[in-house]
DRENMAR-735137 format. One record per residue (C-alpha): residue number from 0; residue in one letter; x, y, z. Coordinates in steps of 0.05 Angstrom, whole numbers, plus 32768, in hexadecimal, padded with zeros to 4 digits. Example, Ala and Ser with C-alpha at 12.3 -4.5 7.8 and 13.67 -1.06 7.14 Angstrom:
! DRENMAR-735137
[site 0; 'A'; [80F6; 7FA6; 809C]];
[site 1; 'S'; [8111; 7FEB; 808F]];
***
This chain:
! DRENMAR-735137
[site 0; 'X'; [7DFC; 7CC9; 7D05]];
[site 1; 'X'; [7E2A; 7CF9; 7CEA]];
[site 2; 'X'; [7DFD; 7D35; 7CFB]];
[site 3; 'X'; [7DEE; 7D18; 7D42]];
[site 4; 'X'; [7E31; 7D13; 7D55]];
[site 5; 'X'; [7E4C; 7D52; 7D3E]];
[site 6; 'X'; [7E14; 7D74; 7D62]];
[site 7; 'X'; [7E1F; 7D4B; 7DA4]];
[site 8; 'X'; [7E6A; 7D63; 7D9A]];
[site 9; 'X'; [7E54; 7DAE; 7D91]];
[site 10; 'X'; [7E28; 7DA7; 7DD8]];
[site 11; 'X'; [7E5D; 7D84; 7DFB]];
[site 12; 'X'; [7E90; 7DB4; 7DEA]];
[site 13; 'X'; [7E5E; 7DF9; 7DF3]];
[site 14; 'X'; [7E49; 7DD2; 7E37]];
[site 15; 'X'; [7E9B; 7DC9; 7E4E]];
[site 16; 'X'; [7EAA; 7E14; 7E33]];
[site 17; 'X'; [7E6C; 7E26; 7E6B]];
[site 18; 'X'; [7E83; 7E02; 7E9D]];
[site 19; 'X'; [7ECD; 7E17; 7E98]];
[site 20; 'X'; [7EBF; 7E65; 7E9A]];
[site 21; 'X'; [7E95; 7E59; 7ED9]];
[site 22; 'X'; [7EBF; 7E37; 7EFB]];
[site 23; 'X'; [7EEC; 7E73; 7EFA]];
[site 24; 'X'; [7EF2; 7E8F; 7F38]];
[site 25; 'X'; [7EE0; 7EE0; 7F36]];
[site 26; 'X'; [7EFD; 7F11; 7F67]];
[site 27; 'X'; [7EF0; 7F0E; 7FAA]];
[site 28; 'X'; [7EC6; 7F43; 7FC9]];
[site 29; 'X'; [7ECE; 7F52; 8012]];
[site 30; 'X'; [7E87; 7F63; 8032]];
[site 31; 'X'; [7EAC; 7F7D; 806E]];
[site 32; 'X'; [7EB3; 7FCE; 8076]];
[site 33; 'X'; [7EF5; 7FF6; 80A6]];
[site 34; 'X'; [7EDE; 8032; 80B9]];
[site 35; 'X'; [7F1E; 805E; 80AD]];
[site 36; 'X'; [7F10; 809F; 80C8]];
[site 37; 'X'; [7EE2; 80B1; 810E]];
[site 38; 'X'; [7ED6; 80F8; 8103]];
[site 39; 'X'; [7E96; 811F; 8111]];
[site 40; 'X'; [7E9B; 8145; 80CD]];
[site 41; 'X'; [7EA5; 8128; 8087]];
[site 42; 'X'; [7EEC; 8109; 8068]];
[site 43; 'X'; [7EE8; 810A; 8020]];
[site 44; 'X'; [7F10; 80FF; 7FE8]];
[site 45; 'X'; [7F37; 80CE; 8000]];
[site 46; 'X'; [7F77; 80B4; 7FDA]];
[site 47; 'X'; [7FAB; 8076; 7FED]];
[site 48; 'X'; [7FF6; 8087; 7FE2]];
[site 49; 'X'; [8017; 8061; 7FAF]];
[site 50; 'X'; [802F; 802C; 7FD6]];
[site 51; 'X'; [7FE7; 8025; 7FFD]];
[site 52; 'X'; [8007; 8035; 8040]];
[site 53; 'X'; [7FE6; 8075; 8048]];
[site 54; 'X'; [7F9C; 8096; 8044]];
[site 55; 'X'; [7F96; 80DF; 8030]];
[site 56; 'X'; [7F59; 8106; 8037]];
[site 57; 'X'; [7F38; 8147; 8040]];
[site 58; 'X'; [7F17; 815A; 807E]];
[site 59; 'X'; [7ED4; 8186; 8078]];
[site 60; 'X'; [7E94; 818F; 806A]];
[site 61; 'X'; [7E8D; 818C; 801E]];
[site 62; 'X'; [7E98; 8154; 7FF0]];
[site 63; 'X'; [7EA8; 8182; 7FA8]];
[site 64; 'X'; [7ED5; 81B1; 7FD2]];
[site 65; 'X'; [7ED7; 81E1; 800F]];
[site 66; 'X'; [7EFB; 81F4; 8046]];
[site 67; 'X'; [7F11; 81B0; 805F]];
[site 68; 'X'; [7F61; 81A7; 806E]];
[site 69; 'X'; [7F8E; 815C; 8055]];
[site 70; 'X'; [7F9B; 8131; 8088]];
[site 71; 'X'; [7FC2; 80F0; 807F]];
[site 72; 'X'; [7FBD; 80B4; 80A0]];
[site 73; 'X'; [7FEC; 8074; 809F]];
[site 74; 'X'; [7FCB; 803A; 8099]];
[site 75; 'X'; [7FA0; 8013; 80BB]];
[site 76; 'X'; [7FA2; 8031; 80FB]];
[site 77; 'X'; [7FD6; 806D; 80FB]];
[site 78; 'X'; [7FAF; 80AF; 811B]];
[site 79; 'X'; [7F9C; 80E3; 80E0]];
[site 80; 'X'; [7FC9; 811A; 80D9]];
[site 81; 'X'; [7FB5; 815D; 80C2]];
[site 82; 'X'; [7FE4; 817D; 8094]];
[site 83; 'X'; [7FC4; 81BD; 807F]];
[site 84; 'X'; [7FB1; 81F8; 80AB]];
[site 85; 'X'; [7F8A; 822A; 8085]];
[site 86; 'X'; [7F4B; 8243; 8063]];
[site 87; 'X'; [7F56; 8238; 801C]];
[site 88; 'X'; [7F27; 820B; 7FF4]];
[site 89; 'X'; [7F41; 81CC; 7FEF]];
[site 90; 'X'; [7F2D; 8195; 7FBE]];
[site 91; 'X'; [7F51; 814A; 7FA4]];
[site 92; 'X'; [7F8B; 813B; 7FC8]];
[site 93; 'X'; [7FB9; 8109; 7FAD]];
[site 94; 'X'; [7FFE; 80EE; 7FB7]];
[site 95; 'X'; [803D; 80FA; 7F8D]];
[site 96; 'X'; [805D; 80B3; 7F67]];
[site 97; 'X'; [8089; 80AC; 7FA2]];
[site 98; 'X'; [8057; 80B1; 7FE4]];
[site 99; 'X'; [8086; 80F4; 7FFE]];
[site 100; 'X'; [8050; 812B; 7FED]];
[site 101; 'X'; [8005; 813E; 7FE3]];
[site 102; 'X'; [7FF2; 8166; 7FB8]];
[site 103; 'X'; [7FB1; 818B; 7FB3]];
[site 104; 'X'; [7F80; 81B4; 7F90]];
[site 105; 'X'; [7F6D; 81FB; 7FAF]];
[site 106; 'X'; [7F35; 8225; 7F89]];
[site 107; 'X'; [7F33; 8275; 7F98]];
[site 108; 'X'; [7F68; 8272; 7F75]];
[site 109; 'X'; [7F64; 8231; 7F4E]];
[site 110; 'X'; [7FAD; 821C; 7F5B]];
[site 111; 'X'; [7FC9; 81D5; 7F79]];
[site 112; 'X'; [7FF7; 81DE; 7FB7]];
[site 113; 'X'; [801E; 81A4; 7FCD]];
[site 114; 'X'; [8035; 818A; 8018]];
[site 115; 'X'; [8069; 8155; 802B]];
[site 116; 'X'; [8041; 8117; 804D]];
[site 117; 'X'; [8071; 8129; 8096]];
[site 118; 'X'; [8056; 8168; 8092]];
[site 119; 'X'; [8075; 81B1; 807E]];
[site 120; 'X'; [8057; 81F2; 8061]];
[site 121; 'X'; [802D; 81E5; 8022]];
[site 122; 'X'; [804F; 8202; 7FE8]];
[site 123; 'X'; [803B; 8211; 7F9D]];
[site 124; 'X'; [803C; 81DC; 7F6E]];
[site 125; 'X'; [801A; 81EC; 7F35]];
[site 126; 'X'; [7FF9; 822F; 7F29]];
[site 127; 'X'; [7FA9; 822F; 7EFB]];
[site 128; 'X'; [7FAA; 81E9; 7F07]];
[site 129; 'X'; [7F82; 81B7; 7F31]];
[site 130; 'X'; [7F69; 816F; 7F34]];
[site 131; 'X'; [7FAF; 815D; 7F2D]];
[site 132; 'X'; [7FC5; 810B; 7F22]];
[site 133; 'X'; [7FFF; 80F5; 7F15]];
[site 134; 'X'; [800A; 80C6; 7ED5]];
[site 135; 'X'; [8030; 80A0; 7EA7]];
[site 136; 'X'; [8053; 8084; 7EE4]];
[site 137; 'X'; [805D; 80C8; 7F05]];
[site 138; 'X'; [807D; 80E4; 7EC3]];
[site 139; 'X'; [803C; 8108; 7EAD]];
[site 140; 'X'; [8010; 8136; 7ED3]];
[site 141; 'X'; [7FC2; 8134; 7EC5]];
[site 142; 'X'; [7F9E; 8170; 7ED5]];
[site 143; 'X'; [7F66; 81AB; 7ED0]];
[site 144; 'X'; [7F79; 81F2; 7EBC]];
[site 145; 'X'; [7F53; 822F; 7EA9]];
[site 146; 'X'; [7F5C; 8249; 7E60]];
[site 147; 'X'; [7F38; 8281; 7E6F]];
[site 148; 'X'; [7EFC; 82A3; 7E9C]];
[site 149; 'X'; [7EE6; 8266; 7EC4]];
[site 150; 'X'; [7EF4; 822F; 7E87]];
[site 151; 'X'; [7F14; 81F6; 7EA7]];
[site 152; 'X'; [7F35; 81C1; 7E7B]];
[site 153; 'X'; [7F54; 817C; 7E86]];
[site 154; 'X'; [7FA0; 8184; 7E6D]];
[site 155; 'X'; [7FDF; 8153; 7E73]];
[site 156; 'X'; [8023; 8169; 7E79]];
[site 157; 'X'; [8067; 815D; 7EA0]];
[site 158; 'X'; [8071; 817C; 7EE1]];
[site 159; 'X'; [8096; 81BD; 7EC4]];
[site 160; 'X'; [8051; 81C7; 7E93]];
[site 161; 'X'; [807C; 81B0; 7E59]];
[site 162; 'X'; [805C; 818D; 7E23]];
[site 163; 'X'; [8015; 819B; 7E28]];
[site 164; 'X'; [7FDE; 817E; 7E0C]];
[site 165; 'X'; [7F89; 8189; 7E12]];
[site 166; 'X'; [7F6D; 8141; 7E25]];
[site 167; 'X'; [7F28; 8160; 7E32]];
[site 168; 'X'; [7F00; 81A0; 7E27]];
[site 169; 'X'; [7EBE; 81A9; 7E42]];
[site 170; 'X'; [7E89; 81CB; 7E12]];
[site 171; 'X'; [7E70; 8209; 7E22]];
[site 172; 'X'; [7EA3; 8251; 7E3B]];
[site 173; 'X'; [7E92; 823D; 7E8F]];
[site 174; 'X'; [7E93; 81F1; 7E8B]];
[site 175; 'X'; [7EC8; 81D5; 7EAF]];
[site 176; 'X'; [7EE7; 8196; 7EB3]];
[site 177; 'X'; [7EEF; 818F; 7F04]];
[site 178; 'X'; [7F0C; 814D; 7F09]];
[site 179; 'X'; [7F31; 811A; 7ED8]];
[site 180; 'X'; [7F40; 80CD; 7EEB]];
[site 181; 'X'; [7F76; 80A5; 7EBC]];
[site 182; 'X'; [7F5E; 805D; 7EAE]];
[site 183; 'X'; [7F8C; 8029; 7ECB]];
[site 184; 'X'; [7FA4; 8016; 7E7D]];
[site 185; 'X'; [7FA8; 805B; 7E6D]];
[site 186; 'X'; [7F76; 805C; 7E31]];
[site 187; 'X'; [7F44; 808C; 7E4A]];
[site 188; 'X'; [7F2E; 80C0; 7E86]];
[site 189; 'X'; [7EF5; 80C5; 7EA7]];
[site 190; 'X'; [7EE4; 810A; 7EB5]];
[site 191; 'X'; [7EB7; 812E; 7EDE]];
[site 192; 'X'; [7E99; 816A; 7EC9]];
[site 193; 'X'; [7E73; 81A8; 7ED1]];
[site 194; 'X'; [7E40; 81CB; 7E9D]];
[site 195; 'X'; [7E3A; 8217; 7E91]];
[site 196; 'X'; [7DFD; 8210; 7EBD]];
[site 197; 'X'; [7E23; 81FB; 7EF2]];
[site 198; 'X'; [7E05; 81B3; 7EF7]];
***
């Protein structure tokens, strides 16, 4: 009896612990798509502003990098607004911490060039750098930067280039490390990477 009734305990409680973690209710996924930008050509890289309020992008025909220009757009109906006016290469846009400027990677020279969100001239933010993220709640810039011929390598430091540190280094003298994304607790980065092939 004992026996029996320990074991009908076990099942009850293994068949309550079920129940319980499926009654929890998941997150909700919307099956219903906005269609955010109505251009003929392609909008890539796309990028909300801190505050989600705002929609950058890059307007062009390539989706690694090319001659495409930022727009913004203000969100959910605001008309896009193009902010650059030039031929440079243009890759990864992304907002500063505080939603006032974009900044940008250009390659031919690999540099990233920043422009305020109300328009203005694009200036130079960081020289041999591109891919850039802000981190560690804006205090902490995440980047690539060659170390020399075409080896790029994902770096962190503060805005002035203080305090650097390697994160990742690709194998191989022309790998480069194009593209780095922060996890949202900050334990690891996901890069994205080319080979000395060029795959």
């Amino acid at each position: 009896y004992f026996a029996a009734g320990a074991l009908l305990l076990v099942l009850l409680g293994t068949g309550g612990y079920f129940a319980y973690r499926s009654s929890q209710v998941g997150p909700v996924v919307s099956k219903e798509w906005e269609q955010l930008t109505f251009f003929s050509d392609s909008a890539v890289y796309p990028e909300l502003s801190p505050d989600g309020r705002m929609l950058a992008f890059l307007r062009g025909s390539d989706s690694f990098f090319g001659k495409g220009q930022v727009y913004v757009k203000f969100l959910p109906d605001g008309q896009p607004v193009e902010l650059t006016h030039d031929s440079t290469v243009k890759l990864s846009p992304t907002f500063s911490p505080d939603g006032s400027r974009i900044a940008y990677g250009t390659f031919g020279p690999i540099n990233v060039m920043e422009v305020p969100v109300l328009g203005g001239e694009p200036r130079m933010f960081l020289p041999n750098a591109t891919s850039l993220t802000w981190i560690e709640g804006g205090k902490r810039l995440l980047y690539s930067e060659i170390k020399q011929g075409l080896h790029l390598v994902v770096v962190t430091s503060d805005e002035s280039r203080g305090n650097s540190r390697d994160v990742y280094e690709p194998p191989g003298e022309r790998s480069m490390a194009h593209h780095a994304y922060l996890s949202p607790d900050g334990r690891s980065v996901l890069v994205v990477e080319m080979d000395a092939r060029g795959d």
